[in-house]
C-alpha positions in Angstrom: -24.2 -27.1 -82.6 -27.4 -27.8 -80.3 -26.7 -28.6 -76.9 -28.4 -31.1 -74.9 -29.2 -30.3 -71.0 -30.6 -32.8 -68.5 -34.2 -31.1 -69.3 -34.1 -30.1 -72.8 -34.2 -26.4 -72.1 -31.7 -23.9 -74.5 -29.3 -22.7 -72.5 -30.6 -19.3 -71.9 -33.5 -20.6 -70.9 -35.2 -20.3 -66.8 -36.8 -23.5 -65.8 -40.1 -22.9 -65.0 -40.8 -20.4 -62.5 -44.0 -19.6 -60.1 -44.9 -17.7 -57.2 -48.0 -18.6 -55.0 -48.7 -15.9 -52.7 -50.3 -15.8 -49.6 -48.6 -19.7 -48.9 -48.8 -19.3 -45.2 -52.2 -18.3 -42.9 -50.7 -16.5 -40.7 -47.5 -14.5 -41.8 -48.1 -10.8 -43.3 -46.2 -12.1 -46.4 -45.4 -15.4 -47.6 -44.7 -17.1 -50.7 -43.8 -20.2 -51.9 -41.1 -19.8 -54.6 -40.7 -23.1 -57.4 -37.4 -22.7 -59.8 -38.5 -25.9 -61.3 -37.2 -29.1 -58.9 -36.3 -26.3 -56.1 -39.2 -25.2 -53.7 -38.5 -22.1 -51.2 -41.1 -21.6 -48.6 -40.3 -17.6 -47.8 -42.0 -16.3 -45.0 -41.8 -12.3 -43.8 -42.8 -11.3 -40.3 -43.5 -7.8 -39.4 -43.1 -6.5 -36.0 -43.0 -3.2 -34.6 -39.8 -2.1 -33.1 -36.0 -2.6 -34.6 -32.8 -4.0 -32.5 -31.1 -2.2 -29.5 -28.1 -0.9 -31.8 -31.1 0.5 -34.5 -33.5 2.4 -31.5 -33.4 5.8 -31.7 -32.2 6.5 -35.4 -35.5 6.5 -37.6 -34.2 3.9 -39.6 -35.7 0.1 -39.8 -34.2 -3.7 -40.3 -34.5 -6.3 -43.0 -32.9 -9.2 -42.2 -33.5 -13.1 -43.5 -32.6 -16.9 -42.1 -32.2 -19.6 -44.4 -32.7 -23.1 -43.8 -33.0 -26.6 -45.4 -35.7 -29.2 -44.1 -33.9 -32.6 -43.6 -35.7 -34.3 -46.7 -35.0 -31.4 -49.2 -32.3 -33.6 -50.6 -32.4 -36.9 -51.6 -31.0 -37.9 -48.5 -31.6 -37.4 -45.3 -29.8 -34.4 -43.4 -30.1 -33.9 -39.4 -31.9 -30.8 -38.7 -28.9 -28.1 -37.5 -31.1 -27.1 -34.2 -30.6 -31.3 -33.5 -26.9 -30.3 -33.8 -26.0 -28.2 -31.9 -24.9 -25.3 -34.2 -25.4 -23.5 -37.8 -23.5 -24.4 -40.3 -21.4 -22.0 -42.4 -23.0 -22.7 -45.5 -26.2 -21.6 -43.8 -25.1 -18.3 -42.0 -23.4 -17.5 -45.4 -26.5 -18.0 -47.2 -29.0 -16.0 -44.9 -26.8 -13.2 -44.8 -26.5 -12.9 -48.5 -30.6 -13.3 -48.9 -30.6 -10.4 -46.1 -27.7 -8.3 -47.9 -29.9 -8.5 -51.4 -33.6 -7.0 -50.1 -31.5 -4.5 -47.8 -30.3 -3.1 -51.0 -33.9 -2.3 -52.3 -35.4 -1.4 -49.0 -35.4 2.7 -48.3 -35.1 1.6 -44.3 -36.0 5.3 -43.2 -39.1 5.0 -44.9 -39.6 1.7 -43.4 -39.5 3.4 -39.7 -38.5 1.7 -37.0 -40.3 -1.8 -38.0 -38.6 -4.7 -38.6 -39.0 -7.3 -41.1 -37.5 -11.0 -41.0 -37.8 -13.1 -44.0 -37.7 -16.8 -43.2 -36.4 -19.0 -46.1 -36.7 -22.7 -45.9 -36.1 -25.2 -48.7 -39.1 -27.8 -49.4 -37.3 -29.1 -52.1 -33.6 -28.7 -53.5 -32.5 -29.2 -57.1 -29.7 -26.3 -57.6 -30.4 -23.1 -57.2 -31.6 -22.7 -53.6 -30.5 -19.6 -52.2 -31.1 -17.5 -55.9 -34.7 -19.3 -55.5 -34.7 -17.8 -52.1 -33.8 -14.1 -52.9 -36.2 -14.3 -55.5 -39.1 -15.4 -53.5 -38.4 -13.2 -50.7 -38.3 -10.5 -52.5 -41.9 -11.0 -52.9 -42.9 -12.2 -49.5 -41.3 -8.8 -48.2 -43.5 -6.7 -50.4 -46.6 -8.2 -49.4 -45.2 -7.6 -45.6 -45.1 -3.8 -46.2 -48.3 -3.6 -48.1 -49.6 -5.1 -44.8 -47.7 -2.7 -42.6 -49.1 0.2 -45.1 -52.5 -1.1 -44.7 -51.8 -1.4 -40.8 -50.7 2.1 -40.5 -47.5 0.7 -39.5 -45.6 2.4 -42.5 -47.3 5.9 -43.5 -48.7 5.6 -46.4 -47.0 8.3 -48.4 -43.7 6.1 -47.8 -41.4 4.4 -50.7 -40.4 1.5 -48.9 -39.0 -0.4 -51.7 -36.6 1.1 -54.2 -36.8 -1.4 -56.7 -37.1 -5.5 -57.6 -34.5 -7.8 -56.5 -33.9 -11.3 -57.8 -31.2 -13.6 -58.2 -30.4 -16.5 -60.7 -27.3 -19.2 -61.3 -25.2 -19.5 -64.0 -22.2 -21.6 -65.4 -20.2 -23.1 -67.3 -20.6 -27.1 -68.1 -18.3 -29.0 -71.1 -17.6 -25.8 -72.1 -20.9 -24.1 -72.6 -21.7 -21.2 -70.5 -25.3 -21.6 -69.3 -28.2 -20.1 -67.5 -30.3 -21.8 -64.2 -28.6 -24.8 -63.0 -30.6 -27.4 -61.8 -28.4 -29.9 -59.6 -27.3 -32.5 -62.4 -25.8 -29.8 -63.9 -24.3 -27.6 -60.9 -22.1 -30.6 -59.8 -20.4 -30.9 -63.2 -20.3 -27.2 -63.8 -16.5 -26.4 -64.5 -17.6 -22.2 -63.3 -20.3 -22.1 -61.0 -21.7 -18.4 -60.8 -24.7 -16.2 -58.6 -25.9 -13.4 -59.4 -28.1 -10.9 -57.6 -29.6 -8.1 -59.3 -32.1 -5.6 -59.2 -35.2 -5.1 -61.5 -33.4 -1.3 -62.6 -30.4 -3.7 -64.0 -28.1 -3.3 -61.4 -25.7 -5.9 -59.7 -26.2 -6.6 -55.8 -23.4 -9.3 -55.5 -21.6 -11.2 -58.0 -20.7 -14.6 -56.7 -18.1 -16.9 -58.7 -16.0 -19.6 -58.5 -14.1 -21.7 -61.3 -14.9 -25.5 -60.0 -12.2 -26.7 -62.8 -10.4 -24.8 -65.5 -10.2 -20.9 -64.9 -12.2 -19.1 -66.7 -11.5 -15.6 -68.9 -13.0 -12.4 -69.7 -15.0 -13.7 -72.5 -16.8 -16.4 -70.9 -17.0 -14.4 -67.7 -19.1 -12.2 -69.8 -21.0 -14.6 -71.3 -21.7 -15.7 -67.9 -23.2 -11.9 -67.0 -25.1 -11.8 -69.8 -27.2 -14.3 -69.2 -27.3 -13.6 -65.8 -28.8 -10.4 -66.6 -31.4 -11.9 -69.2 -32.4 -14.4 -66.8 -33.0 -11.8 -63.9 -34.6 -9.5 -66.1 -36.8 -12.2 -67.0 -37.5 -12.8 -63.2 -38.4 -9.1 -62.3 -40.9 -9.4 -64.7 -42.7 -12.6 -63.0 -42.5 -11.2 -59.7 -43.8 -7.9 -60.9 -46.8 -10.3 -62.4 -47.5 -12.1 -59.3 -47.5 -9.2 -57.4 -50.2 -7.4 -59.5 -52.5 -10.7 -59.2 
C-alpha cells in the first residue's frame, strides 16, 4: 500500500535539508539550518574563559539557548524577554541542544574556552529543536576551527569526538514515519526525537504516545528510521563542512 504524506515524500524519506555556513558576519560560527518549512538561525560564540564553578579544572563549556522569533508560526507569539520569563518548553529545549554537542565535545581539549550556541527559529514547520541540534552542530565546528586558527585551542587538540544530529519520527494512522513537518506532528498518534551521533550512537531518546500506546515493534520501527535519517544527516553536515 503507498502512503500519501502532506508532501509526497516516502516515509523514510528527510525533507530537504541545507546548511549555509558562514550565515552571520560577525559570529566565529554560524549557520543557518533549513529542514524543509523549518529555518534555524544557529549562532556559536567563542570567548576565552569558562564559568566560576569550571576555573581552575582544565576543562571548557558548551552550552546552547533556544529561542523562537514571534513570527515563526503562523501566528503571532509575544517575544518571552516582553514577558517577563522563559518558558519551560524553551529551557527544556536549550538544555537538550546543549546536552547533545556536550556529548561530542572532548571539553579538556577545548581548554578553558567557552562556546555558546544561540538557536533561533526563522521559520517553524515541525521539527525545530532536531533542526536545531543539527545545525549547531555545525556552527560549533566552525567556532573551534576559528579558536584553532586563533591559537585559542592548540592545534594538536581533538576537540570534537564525533558528529551529532538529531531527527523526528512518528507514528500517524498507523504508519511509523520519518521527519515530521507540522501537518503531520499534530496528528501523530507517537511523536519521537532522536539524537544521535555520526559513530551511530544514541544521545537521548525522546518519546511520547500522543494517542494509542505504542509496542516493541513499532518502537523499533520508529529507531530504525531514526537511525537512517540521522545517518543520512551526518553525511550532509560532513559535506557542508568540507565546502
Amino acid at each position: 500500500m503507498t502512503i500519501s504524506r502532506s508532501d509526497g515524500r516516502a516515509v523514510d524519506q528527510l525533507r530537504p535539508v541545507t546548511f549555509e555556513r558562514g550565515w552571520q558576519r560577525s559570529a566565529e560560527g554560524s549557520c543557518l539550518v533549513t529542514f524543509g518549512g523549518t529555518r534555524v538561525l544557529c549562532s556559536a560564540s567563542f570567548t576565552a574563559g569558562v564559568p566560576r564553578w569550571k576555573k581552575g579544572s582544565g576543562e571548557g563549556w558548551v552550552t546552547a539557548e533556544y529561542s523562537m522569533l514571534p513570527r515563526a508560526t503562523n501566528t503571532r507569539n509575544d517575544r518571552e524577554s516582553v514577558r517577563g520569563k522563559i518558558g519551560g518548553r524553551t529551557h527544556e529545549i536549550s538544555r537538550l541542544i546543549g546536552r547533545s554537542l556536550r556529548a561530542v565535545i572532548d571539553v579538556k581539549a577545548l581548554g578553558e574556552n567557552t562556546i555558546v550556541v544561540d538557536c533561533d527559529v526563522l521559520d517553524a514547520d515541525g521539527g525545530t529543536r532536531t533542526a536545531a541540534i543539527t545545525g549547531a552542530y555545525v556552527a560549533l565546528a566552525d567556532a573551534i576551527a576559528w579558536g584553532v586558527d586563533k591559537d585559542e585551542i592548540a592545534a594538536s587538540a581533538t576537540v570534537l569526538r564525533d558528529s551529532v544530529s538529531a531527527v523526528s519520527v512518528g507514528i500517524i494512522d498507523g504508519t511509523p514515519m520519518l521527519d515530521l513537518p507540522y501537518v503531520e506532528d499534530v496528528r501523530a498518534e507517537t511523536d519521537m526525537n532522536v539524537v544521535m551521533t555520526g559513530s551511530g550512537l544514541f544521545v537521548e531518546v525522546q518519546g511520547t504516545a500522543e494517542g494509542a500506546p505504542f509496542d516493541s515493534q513499532e518502537l523499533n520501527q520508529l529507531l530504525a528510521l531514526a537511525t537512517s535519517g540521522n545517518a543520512s544527516l551526518a553525511a550532509a553536515q560532513t559535506a557542508a563542512l568540507a565546502d
